[in-house]
Structure formats: structure tokens, C-alpha cells
Backbone atoms as SQL, in Angstrom:
CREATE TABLE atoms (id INTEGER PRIMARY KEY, chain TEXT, resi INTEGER, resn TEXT, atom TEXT, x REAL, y REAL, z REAL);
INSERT INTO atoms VALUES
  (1, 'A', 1, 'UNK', 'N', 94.444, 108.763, 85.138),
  (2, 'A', 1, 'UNK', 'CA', 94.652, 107.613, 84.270),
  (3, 'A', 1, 'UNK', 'C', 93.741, 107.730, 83.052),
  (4, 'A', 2, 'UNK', 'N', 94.276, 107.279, 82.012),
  (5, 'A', 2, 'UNK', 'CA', 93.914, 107.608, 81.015),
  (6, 'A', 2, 'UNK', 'C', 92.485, 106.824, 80.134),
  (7, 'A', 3, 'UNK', 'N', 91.627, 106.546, 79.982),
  (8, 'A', 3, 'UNK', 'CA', 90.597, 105.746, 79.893),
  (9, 'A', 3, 'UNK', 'C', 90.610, 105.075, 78.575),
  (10, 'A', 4, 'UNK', 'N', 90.429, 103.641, 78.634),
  (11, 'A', 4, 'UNK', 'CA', 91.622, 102.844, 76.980),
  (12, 'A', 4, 'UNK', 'C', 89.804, 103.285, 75.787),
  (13, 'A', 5, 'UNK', 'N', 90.116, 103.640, 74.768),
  (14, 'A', 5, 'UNK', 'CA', 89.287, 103.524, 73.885),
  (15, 'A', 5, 'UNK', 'C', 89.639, 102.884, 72.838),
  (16, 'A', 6, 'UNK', 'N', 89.300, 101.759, 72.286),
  (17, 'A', 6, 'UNK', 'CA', 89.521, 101.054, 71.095),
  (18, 'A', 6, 'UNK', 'C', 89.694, 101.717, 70.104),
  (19, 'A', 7, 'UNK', 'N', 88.313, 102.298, 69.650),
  (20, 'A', 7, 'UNK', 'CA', 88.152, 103.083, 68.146),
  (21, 'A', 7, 'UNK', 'C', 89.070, 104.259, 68.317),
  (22, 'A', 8, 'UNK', 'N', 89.370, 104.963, 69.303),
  (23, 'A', 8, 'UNK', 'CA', 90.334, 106.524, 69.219),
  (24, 'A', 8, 'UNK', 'C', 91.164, 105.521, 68.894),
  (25, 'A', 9, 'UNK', 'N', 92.084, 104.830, 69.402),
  (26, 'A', 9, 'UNK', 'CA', 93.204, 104.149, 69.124),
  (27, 'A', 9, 'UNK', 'C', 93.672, 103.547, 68.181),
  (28, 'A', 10, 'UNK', 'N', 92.325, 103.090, 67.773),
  (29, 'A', 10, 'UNK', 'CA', 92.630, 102.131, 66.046),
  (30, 'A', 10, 'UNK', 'C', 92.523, 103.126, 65.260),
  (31, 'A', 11, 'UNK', 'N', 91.901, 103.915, 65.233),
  (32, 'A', 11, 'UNK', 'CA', 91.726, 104.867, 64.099),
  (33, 'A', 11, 'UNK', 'C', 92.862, 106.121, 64.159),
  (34, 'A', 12, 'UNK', 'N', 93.767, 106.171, 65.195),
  (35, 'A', 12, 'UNK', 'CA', 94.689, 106.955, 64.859),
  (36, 'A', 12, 'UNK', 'C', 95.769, 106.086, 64.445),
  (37, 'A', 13, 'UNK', 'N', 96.192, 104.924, 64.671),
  (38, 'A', 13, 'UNK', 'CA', 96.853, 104.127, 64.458),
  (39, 'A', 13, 'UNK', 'C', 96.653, 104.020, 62.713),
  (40, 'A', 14, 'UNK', 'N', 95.646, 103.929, 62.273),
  (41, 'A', 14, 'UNK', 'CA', 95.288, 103.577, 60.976),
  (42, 'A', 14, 'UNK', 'C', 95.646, 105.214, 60.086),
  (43, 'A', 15, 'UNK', 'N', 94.952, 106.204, 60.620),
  (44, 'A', 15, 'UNK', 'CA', 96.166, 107.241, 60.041),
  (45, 'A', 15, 'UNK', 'C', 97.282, 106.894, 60.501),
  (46, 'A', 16, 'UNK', 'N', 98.087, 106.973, 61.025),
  (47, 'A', 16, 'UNK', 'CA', 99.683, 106.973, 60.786),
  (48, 'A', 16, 'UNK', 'C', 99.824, 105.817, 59.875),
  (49, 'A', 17, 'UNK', 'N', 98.956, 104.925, 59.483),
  (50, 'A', 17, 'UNK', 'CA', 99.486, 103.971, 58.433),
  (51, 'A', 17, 'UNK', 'C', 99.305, 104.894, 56.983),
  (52, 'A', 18, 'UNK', 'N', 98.196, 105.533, 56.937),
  (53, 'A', 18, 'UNK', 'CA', 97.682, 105.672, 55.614),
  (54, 'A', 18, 'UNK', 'C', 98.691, 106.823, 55.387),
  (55, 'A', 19, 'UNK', 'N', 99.470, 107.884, 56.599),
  (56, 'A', 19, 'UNK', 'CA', 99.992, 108.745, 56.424),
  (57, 'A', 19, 'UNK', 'C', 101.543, 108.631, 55.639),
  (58, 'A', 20, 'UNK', 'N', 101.751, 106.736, 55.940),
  (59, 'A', 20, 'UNK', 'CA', 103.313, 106.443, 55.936),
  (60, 'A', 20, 'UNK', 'C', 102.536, 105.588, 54.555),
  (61, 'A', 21, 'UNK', 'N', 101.560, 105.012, 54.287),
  (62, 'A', 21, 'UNK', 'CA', 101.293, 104.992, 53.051),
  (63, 'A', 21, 'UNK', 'C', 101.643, 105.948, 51.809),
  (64, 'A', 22, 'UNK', 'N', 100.613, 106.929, 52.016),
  (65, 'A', 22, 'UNK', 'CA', 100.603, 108.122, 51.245),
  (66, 'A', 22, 'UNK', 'C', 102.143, 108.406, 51.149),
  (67, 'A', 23, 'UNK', 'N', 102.904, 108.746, 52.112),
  (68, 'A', 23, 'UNK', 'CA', 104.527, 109.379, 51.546),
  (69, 'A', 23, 'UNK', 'C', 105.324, 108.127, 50.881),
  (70, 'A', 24, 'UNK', 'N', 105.183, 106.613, 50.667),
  (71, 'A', 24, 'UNK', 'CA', 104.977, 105.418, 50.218),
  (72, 'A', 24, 'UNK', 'C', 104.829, 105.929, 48.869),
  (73, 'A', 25, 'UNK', 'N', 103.586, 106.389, 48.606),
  (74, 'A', 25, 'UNK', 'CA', 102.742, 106.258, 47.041),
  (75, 'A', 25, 'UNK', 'C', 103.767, 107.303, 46.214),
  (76, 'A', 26, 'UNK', 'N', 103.884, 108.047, 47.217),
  (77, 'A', 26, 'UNK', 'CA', 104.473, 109.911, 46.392),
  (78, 'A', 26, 'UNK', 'C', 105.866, 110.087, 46.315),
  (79, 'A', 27, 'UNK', 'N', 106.840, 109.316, 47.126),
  (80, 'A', 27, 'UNK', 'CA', 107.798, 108.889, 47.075),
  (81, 'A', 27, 'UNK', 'C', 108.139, 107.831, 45.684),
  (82, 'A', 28, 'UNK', 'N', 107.837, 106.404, 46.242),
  (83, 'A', 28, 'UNK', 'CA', 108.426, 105.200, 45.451),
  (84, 'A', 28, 'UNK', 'C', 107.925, 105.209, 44.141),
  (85, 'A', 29, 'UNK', 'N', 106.438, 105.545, 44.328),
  (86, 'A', 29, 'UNK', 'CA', 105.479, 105.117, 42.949),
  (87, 'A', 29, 'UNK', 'C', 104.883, 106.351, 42.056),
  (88, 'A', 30, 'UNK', 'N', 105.387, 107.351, 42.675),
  (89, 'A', 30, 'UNK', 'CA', 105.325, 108.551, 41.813),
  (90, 'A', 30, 'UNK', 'C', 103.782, 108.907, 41.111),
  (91, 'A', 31, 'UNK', 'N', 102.638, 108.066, 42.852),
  (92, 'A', 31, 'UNK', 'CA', 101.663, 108.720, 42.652),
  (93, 'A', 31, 'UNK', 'C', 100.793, 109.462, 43.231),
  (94, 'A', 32, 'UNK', 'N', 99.935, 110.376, 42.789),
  (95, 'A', 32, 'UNK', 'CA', 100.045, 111.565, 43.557),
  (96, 'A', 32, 'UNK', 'C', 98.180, 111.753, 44.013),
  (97, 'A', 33, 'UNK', 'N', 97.128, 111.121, 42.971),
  (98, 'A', 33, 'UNK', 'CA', 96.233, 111.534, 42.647),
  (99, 'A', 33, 'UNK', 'C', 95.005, 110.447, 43.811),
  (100, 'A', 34, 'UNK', 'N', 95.203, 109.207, 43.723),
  (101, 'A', 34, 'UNK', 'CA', 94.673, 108.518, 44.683),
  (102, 'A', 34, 'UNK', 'C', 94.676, 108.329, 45.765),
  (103, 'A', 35, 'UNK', 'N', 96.586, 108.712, 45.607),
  (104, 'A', 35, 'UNK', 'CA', 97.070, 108.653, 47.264),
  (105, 'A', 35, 'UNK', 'C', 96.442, 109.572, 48.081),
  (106, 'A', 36, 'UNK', 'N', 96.370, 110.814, 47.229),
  (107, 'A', 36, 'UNK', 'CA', 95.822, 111.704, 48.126),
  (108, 'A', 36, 'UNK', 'C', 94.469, 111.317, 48.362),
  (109, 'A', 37, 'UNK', 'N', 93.880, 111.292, 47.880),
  (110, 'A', 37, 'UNK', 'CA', 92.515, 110.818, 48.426),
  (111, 'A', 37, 'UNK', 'C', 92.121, 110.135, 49.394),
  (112, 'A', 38, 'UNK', 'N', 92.892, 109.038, 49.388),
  (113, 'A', 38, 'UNK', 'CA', 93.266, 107.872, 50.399),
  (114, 'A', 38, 'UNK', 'C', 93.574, 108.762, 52.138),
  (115, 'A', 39, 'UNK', 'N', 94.890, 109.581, 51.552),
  (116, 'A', 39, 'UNK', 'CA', 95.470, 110.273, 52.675),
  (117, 'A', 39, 'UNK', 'C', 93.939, 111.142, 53.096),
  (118, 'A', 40, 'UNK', 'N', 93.492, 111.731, 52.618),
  (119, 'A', 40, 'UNK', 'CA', 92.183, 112.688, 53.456),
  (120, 'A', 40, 'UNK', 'C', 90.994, 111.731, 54.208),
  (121, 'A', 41, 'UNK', 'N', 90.892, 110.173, 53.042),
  (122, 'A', 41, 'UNK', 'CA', 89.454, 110.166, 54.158),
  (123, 'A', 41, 'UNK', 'C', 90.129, 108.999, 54.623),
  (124, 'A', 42, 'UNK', 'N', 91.361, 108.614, 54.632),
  (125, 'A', 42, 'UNK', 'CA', 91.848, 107.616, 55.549),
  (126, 'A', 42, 'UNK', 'C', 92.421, 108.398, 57.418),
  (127, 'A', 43, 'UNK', 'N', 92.251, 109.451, 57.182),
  (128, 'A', 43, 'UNK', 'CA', 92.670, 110.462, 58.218),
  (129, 'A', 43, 'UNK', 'C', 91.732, 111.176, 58.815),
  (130, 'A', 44, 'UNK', 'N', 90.564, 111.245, 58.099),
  (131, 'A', 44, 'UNK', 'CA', 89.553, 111.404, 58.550),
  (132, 'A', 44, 'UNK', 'C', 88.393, 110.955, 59.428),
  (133, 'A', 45, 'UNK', 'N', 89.248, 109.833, 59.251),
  (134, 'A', 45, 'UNK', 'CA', 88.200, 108.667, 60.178),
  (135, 'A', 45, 'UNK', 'C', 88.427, 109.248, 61.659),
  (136, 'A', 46, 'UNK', 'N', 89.893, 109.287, 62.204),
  (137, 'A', 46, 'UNK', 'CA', 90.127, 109.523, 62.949),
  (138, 'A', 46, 'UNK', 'C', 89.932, 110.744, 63.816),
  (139, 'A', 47, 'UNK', 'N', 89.730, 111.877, 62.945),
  (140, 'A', 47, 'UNK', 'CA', 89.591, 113.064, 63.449),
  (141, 'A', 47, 'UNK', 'C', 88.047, 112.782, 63.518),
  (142, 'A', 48, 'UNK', 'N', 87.085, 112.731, 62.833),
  (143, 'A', 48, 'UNK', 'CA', 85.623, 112.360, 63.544),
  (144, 'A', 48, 'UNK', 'C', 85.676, 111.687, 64.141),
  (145, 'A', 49, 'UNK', 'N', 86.214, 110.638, 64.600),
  (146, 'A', 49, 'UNK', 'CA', 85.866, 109.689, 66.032),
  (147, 'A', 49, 'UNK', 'C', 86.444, 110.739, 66.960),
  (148, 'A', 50, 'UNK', 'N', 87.531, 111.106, 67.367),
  (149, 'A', 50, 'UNK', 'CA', 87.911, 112.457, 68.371),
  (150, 'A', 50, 'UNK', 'C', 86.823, 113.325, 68.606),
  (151, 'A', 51, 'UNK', 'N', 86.652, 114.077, 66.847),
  (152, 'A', 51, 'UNK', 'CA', 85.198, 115.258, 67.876),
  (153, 'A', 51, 'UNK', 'C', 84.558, 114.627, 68.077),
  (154, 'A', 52, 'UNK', 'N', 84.038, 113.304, 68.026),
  (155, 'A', 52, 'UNK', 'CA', 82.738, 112.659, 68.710),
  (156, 'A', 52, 'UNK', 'C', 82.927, 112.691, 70.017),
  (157, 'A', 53, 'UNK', 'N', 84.330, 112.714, 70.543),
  (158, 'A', 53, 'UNK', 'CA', 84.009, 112.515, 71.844),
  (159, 'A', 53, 'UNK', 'C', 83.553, 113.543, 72.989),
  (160, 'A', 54, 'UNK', 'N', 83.924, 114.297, 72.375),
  (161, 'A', 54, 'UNK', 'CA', 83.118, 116.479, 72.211),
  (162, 'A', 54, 'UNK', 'C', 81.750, 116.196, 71.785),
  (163, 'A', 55, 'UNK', 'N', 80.994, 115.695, 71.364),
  (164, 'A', 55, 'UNK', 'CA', 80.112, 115.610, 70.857),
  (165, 'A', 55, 'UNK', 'C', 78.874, 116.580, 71.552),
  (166, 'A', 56, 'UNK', 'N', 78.424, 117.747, 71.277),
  (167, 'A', 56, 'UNK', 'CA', 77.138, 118.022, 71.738),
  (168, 'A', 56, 'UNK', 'C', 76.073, 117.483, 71.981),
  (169, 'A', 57, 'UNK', 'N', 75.546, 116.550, 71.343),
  (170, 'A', 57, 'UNK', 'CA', 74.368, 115.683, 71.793),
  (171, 'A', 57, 'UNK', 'C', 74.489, 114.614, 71.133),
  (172, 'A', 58, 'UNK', 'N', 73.725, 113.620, 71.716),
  (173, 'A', 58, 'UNK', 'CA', 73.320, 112.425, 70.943),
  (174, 'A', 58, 'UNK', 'C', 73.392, 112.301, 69.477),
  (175, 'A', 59, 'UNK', 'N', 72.724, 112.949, 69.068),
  (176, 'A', 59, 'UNK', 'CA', 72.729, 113.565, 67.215),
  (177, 'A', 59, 'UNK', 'C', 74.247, 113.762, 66.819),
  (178, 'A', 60, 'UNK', 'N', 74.520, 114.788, 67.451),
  (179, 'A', 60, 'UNK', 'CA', 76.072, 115.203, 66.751),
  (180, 'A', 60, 'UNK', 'C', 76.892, 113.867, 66.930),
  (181, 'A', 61, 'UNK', 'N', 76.898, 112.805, 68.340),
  (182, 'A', 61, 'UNK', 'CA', 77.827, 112.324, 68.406),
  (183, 'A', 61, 'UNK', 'C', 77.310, 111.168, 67.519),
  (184, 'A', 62, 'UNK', 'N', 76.321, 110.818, 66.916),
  (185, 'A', 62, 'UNK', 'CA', 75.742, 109.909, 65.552),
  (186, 'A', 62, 'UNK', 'C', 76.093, 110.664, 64.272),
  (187, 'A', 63, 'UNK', 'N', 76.311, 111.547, 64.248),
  (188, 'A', 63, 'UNK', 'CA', 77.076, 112.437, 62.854),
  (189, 'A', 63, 'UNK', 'C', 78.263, 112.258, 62.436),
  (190, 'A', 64, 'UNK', 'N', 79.238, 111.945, 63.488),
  (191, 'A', 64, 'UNK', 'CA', 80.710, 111.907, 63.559),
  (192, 'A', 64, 'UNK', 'C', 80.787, 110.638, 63.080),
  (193, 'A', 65, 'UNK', 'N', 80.198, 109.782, 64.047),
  (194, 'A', 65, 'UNK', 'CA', 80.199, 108.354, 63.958),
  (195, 'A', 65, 'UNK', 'C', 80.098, 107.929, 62.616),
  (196, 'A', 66, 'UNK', 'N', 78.752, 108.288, 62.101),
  (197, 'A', 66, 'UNK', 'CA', 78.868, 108.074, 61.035),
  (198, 'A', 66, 'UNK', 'C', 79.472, 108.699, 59.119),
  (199, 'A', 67, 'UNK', 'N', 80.333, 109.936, 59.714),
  (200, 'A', 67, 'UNK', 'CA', 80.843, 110.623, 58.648),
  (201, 'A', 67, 'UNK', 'C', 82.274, 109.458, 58.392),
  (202, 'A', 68, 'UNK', 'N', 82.295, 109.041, 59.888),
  (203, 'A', 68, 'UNK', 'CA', 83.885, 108.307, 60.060),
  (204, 'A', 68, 'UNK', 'C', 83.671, 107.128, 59.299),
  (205, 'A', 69, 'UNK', 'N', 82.295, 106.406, 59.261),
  (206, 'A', 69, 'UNK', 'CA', 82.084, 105.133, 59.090),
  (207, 'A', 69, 'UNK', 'C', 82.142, 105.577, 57.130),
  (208, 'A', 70, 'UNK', 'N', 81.464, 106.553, 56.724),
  (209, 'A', 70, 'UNK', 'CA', 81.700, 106.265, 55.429),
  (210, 'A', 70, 'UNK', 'C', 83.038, 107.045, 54.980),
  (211, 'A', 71, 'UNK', 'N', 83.706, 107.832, 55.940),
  (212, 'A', 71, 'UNK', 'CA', 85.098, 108.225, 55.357),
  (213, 'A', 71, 'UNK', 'C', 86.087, 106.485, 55.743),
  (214, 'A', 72, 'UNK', 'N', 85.624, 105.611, 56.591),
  (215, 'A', 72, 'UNK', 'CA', 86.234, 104.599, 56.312),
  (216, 'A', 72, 'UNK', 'C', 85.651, 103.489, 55.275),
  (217, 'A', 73, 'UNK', 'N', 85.331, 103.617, 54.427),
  (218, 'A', 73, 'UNK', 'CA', 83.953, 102.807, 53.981),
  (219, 'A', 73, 'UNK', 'C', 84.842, 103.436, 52.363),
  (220, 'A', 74, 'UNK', 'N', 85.443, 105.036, 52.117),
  (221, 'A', 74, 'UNK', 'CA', 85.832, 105.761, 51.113),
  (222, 'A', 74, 'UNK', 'C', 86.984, 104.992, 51.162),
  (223, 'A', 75, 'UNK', 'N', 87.623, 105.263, 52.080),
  (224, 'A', 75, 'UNK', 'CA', 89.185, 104.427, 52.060),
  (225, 'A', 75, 'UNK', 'C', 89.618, 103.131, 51.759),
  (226, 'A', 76, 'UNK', 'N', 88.324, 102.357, 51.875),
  (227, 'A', 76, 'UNK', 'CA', 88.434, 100.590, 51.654),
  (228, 'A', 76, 'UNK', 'C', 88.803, 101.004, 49.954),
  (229, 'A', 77, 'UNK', 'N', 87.834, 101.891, 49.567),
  (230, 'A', 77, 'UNK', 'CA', 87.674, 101.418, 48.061),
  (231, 'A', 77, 'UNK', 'C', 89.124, 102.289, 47.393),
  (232, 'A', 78, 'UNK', 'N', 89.562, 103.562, 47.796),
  (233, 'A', 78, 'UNK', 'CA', 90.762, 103.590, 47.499),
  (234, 'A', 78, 'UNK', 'C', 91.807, 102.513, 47.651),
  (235, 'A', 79, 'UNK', 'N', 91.679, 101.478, 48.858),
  (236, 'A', 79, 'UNK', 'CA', 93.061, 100.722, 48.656),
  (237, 'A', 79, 'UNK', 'C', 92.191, 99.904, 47.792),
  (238, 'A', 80, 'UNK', 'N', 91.197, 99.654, 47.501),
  (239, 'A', 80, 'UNK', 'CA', 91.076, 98.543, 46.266),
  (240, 'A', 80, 'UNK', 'C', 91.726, 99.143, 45.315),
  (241, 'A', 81, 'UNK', 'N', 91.483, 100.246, 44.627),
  (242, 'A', 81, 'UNK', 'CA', 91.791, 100.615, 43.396),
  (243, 'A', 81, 'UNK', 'C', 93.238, 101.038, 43.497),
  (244, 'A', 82, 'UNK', 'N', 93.628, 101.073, 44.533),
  (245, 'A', 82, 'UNK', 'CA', 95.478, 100.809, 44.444),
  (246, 'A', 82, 'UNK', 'C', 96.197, 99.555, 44.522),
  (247, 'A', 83, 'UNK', 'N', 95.387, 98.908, 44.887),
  (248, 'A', 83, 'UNK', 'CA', 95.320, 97.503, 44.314),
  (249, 'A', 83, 'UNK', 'C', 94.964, 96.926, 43.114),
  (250, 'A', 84, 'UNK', 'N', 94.147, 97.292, 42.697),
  (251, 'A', 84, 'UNK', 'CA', 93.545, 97.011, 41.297),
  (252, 'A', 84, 'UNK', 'C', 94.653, 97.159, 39.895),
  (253, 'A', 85, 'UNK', 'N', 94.837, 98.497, 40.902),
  (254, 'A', 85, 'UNK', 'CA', 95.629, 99.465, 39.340),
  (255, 'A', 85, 'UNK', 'C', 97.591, 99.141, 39.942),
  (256, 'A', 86, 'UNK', 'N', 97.870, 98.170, 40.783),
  (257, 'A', 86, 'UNK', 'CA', 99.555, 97.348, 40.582),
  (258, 'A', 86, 'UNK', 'C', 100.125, 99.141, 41.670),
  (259, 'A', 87, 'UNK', 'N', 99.508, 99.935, 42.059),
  (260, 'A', 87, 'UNK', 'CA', 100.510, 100.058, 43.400),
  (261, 'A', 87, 'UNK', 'C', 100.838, 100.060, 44.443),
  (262, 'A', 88, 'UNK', 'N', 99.749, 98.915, 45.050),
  (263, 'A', 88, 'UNK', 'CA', 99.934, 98.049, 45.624),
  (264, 'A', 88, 'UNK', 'C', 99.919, 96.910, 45.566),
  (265, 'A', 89, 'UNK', 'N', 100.752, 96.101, 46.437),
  (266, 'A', 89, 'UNK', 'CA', 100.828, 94.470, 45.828),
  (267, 'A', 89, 'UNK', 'C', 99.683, 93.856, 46.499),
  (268, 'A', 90, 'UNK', 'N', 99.248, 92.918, 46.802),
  (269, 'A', 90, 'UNK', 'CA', 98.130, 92.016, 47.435),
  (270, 'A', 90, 'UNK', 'C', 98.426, 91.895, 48.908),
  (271, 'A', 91, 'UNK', 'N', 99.443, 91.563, 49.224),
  (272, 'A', 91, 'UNK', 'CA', 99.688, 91.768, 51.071),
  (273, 'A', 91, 'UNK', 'C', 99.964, 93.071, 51.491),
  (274, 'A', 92, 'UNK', 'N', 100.240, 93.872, 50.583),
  (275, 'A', 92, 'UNK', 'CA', 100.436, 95.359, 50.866),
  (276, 'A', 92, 'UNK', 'C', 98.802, 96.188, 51.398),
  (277, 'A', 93, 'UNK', 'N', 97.863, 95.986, 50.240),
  (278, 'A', 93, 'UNK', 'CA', 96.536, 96.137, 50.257),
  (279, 'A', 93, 'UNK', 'C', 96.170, 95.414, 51.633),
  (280, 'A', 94, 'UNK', 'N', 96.117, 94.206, 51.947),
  (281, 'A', 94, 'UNK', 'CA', 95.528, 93.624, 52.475),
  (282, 'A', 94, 'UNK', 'C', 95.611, 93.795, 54.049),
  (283, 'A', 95, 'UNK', 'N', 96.727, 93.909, 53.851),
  (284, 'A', 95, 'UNK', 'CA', 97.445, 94.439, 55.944),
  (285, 'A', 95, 'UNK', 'C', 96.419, 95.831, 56.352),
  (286, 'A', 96, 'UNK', 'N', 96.362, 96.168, 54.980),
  (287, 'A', 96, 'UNK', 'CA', 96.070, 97.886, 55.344),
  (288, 'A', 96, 'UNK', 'C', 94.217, 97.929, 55.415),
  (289, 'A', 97, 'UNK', 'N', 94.138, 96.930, 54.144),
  (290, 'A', 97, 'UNK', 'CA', 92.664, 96.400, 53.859),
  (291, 'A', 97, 'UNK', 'C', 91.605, 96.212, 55.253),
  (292, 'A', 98, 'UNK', 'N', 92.604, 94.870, 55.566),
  (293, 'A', 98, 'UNK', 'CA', 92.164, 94.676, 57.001),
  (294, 'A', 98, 'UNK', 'C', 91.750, 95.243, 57.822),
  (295, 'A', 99, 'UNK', 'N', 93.298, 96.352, 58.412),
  (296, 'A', 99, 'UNK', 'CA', 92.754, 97.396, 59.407),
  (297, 'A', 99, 'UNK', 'C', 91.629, 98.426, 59.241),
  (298, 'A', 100, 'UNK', 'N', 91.353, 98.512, 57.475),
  (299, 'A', 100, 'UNK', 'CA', 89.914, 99.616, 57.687),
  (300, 'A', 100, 'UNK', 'C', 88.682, 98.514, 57.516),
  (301, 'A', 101, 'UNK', 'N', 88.930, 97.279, 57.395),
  (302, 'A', 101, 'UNK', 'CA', 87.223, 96.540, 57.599),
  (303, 'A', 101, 'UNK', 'C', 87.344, 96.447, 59.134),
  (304, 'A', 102, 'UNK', 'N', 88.498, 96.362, 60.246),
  (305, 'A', 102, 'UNK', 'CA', 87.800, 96.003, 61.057),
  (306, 'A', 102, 'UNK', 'C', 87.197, 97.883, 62.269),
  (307, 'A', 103, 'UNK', 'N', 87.782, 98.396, 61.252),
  (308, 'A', 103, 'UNK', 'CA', 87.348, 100.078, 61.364),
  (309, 'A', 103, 'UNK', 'C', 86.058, 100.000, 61.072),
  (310, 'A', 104, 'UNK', 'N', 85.372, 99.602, 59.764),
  (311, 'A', 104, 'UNK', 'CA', 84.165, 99.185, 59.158),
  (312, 'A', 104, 'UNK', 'C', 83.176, 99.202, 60.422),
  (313, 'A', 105, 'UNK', 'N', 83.775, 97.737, 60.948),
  (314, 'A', 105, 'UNK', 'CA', 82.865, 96.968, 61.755),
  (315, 'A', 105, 'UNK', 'C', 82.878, 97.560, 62.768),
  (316, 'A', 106, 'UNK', 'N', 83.762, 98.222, 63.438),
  (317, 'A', 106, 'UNK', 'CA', 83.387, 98.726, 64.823),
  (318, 'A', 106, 'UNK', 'C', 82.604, 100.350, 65.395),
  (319, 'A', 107, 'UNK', 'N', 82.658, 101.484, 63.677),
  (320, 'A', 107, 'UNK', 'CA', 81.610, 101.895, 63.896),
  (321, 'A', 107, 'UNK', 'C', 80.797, 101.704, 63.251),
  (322, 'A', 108, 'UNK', 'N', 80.415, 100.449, 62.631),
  (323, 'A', 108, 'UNK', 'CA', 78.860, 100.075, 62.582),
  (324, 'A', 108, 'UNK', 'C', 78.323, 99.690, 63.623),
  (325, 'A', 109, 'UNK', 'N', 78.928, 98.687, 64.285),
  (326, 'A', 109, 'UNK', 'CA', 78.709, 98.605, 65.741),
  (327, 'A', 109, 'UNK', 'C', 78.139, 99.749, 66.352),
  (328, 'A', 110, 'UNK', 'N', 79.093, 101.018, 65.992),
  (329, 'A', 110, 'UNK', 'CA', 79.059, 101.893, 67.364),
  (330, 'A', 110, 'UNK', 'C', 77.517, 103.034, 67.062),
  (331, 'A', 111, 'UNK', 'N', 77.674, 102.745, 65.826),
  (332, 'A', 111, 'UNK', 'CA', 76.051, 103.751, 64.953),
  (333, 'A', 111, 'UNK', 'C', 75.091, 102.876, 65.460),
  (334, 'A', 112, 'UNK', 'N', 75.129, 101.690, 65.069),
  (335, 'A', 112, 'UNK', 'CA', 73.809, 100.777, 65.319),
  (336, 'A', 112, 'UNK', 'C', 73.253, 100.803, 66.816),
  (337, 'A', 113, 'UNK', 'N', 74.320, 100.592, 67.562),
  (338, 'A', 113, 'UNK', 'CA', 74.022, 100.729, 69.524),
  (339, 'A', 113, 'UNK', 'C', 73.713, 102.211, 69.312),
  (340, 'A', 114, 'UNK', 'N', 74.528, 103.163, 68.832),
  (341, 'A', 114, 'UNK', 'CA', 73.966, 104.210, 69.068),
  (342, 'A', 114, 'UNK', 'C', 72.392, 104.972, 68.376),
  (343, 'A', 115, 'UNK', 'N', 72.270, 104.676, 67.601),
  (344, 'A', 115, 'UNK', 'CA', 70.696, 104.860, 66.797),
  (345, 'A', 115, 'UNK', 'C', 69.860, 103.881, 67.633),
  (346, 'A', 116, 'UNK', 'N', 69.935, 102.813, 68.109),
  (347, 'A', 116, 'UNK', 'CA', 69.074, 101.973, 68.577),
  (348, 'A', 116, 'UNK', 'C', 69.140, 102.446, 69.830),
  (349, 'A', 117, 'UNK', 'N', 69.398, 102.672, 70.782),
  (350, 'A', 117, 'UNK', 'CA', 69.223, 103.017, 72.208),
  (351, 'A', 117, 'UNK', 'C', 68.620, 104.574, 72.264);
């Protein structure tokens, strides 16, 4: 049986958004330059929370944690500025917004328990 992990789960979940985003941007809106950006460290989150769970030691698995926390931390501010700049609308941003603050919050959570213990 399979053991439930929140963060693996949200954070792959959140790539396949940014992934159906990105073909969204490059498709409809004929843009190519942010999206991508978006697409790498919005996808990235996810693949460092995974090798964390490989993690060699304590250290490494605080490395991941936190490469993920500012590759999600990169991605907030891309959907701002696809917001900012009209290609995205305000509930468009915001659905998506959402899911990386509460990405935000849960490995800050997971750095802070982990640096502190």
C-alpha cells in the first residue's frame, strides 16, 4: 500500500497544471518566453520534492526542500507577471496562484521542522 504524501501529490498535480498551462500560453496566446520559464521552475518543484525522498542525508534532503521552495517561490512571480502583462485573466492567475502559495507554505513548513529538529 502505497503511503499518501501531501507535498509529492500537490506538487505533481501543480505540474500537470503549469504543464497544461504552458501548452495554454504557446498555443492560444502565442507566448513563448515566460511561459517557458514558468513551465521549468513550475515543474521543478516537483521533481525536487521526489529526489528528496532519495535524499542522502539530512542536508541533501534540506537542499531539495529548499531548491523546491524557491523554484516555487520563482513560479508565484511568473504567474504574477502573466497576470500583470493580460495573459492571464485574474481567476485564471489566481486558481493557479493559489495552488503555488499553498506549495509556498507547505515547504516552508517542511524546511523549518526540518532545520529546526
Amino acid at each position: 500500500m502505497k503511503k499518501e504524501n501531501p507535498i509529492l501529490d500537490k506538487s505533481k498535480a501543480f505540474a500537470i497544471r503549469i504543464v497544461n498551462l504552458y501548452n495554454y500560453l504557446k498555443t492560444d496566446k502565442s507566448e513563448y518566453v515566460m511561459s517557458k520559464q514558468l513551465l521549468r521552475s513550475g515543474t521543478s518543484i516537483g521533481a525536487n520534492v521526489r529526489e528528496s525522498v532519495y535524499a542522502q542525508s539530512r542536508a541533501d534532503f534540506l537542499s531539495k526542500m529548499y531548491i523546491a521552495l524557491k523554484e516555487a517561490n520563482e513560479s508565484a512571480y511568473w504567474i504574477e507577471i502573466l497576470e500583470d502583462t493580460k495573459y492571464l485573466t485574474p481567476p485564471q492567475a489566481k486558481s493557479i496562484h493559489d495552488d503555488c502559495t499553498e506549495l509556498i507554505k507547505i515547504l516552508s513548513s517542511i524546511t523549518n521542522t526540518a532545520k529546526n529538529s
